[in-house]
N, C-alpha and C positions, 0 to 999 in steps of 0.2 A: 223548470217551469218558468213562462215568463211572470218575470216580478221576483224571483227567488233565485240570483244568479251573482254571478260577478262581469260588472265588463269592463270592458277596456276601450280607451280613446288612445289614440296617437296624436297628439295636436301638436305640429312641429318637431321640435326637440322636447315635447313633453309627453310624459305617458300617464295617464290618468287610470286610478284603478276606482271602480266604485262597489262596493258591498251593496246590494240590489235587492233588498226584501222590508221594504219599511212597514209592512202589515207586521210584521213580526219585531221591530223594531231593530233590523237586520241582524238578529240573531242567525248564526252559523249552524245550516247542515250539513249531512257528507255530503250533498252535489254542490255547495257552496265551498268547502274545505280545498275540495278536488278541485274550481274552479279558480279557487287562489293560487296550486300549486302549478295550473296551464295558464294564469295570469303571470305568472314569474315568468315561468319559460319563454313567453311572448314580449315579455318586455326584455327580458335580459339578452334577446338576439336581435330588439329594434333597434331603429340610429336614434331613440330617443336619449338625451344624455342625465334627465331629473326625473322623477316617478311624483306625483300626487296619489295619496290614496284618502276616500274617503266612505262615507255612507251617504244613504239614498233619502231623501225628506229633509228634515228640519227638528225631531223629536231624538234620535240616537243615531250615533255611530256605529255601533255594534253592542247588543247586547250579550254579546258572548255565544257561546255553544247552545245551540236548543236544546233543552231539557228533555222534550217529546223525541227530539233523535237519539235518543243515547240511555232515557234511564230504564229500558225495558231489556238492556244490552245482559248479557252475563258479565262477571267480573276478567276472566279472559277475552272477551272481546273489547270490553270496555277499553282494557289495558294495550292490547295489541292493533287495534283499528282507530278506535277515536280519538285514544291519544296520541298514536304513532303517529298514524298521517295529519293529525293537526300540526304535530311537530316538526313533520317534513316542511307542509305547507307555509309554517310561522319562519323555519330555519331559511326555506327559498327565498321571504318575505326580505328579512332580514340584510341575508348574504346579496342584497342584488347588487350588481356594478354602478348600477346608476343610484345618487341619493336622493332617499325619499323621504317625504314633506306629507306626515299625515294632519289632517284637518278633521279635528272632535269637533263634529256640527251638532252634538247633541251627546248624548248619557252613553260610557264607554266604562263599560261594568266585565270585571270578570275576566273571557276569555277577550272582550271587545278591548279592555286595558292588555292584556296581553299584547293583541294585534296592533295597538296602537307601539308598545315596548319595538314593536320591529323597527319604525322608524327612527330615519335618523336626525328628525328636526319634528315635534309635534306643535302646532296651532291647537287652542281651546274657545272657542268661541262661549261667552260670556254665562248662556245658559247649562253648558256641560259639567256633570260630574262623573267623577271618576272615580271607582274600588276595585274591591276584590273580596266580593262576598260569599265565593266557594262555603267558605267553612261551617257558615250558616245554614245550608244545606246537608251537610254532613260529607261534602266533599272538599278535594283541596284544589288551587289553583292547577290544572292541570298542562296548561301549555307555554310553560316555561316561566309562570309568572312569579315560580321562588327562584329561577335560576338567571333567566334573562334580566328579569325587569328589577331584579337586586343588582344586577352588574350594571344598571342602564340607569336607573333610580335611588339604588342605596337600600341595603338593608331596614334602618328605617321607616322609613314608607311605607314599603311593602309589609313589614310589622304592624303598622299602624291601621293598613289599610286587610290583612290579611288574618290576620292573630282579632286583632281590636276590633273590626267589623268598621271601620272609618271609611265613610265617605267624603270626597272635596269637591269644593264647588270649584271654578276655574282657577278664582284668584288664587285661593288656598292654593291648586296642585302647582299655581305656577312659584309659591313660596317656596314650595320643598322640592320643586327638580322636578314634576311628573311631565310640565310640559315647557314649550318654552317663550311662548307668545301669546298673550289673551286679546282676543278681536270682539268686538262688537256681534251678535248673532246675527248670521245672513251673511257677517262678512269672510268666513275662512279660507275660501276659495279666494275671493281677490287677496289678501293677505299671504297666499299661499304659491300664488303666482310673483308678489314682489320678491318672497323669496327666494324664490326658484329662480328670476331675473336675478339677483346678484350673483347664483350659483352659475349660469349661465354664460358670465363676464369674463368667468375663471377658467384657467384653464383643464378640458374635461381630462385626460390623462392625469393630471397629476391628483385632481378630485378624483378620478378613480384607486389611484392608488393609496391616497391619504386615506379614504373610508374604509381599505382593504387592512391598512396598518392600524387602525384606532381600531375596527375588528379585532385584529389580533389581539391585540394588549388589553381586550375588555375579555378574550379566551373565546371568541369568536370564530369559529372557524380557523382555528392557528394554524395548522400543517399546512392546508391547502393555500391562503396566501401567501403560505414563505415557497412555496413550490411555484406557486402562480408566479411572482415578483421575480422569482430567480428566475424560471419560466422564458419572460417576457425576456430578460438579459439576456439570456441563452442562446432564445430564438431570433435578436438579432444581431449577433456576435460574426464577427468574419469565420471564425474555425466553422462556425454553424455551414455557412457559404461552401468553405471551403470543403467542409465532410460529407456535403450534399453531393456538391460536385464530384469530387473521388468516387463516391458510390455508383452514381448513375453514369459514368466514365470508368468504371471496374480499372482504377489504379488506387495506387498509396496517398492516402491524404498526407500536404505538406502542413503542417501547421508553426510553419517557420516564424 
């Protein structure tokens, strides 16, 4: 539905994502979820080389999973559908080549601090806060926010904020690591663009690859960038040249 989407800008070497439901205070449904996971796909095959993600308005970010989509579920579907594919969705979010720069322009509650946890550099604009009030409900943080956003923020935190029912206003999350720049409200987007110009200055391959490695070591997708890395060596290696050649010339490769 228009109003209840995810889109996407290309602006140069930038790709902007936005969470697009502020009547609901862009609370996440499954065409929302689904729209995250064809948001990845899109940018991770663009020339854009830094991702923005943000929410729609001036009141929240995200406030997590809709309640109305999900509590009428059975507890196997619950488990196998809304968790699953948020998980897909949040992991695409996450693993993207390009690094992303999300901007709390408002209250990032829940699953909304989840999706915020994918990024690899958060902006909090002065009036945001931020928890994880699952438990309150009688449910738990369900898209990765004991397993992500503990590798990402610290066990801590996410105690304080998940166990203890804690909510932080900007300044606070930016005391204890939840984010890492407080802006003025109104301002997260320009602030967001400065710093994505300094990521910009840098060189993008090796930015790709450092974000692929700090993945690793947080238990991020491990396998896959050490296959990717090695991958990439592999694929431009002269034996590579040379066994290409051999094949489609049906002789003996030299690999002298």
């Amino acid at each position: 539905m228009e109003g209840e989407r995810v889109r996407i800008e290309i602006d140069g070497p930038v790709a902007i994502i936005t969470v697009d439901r502020p009547a609901k205070l862009n609370a996440l449904n499954r065409n929302m979820v689904a729209g995250l996971a064809e948001a990845c796909r899109t940018v991770e095959h663009s020339s854009a080389r830094a991702a923005i993600l943000t929410g729609a308005g001036a009141r929240s970010f995200c406030a997590g999973g809709d309640i109305a989509d999900w509590s009428g579920d059975s507890p196997e579907a619950f488990g196998r559908f809304w968790i699953r594919e948020g998980h897909a969705a949040f992991d695409a979010l996450a693993r993207l080549r390009q690094p992303l720069v999300a901007v709390l322009n408002g209250d990032c509650l829940g699953g909304g601090l989840e999706l915020a946890a994918c990024a690899d550099y958060r902006i909090a604009e002065r009036h945001a806060r931020l928890g994880l009030p699952e438990a309150g409900l009688g449910i738990i943080p369900g898209w990765s926010g004991t397993q992500r956003a503990v590798r990402r923020f610290g066990s801590r935190a996410v105690r304080r904020m998940a166990l203890f029912g804690e909510t932080f206003q900007a300044e606070e999350a930016l005391g204890i690591g939840l984010v890492d720049l407080v802006c003025d409200t109104g301002g997260g987007m320009d602030a967001a663009r400065k710093v994505v110009a300094r990521l910009l200055g840098r060189s993008p391959q090796a930015s790709e690859t450092v974000k692929m490695l700090v993945n690793a070591a947080e238990g991020e997708e491990r396998e896959r960038v050490l296959e990717a890395v090695a991958g990439q060596l592999a694929a431009g290696s002269r034996d590579l040249a040379e066994g290409l050649d051999a094949f489609r010339n049906k002789r003996k490769p030299d690999y002298s």
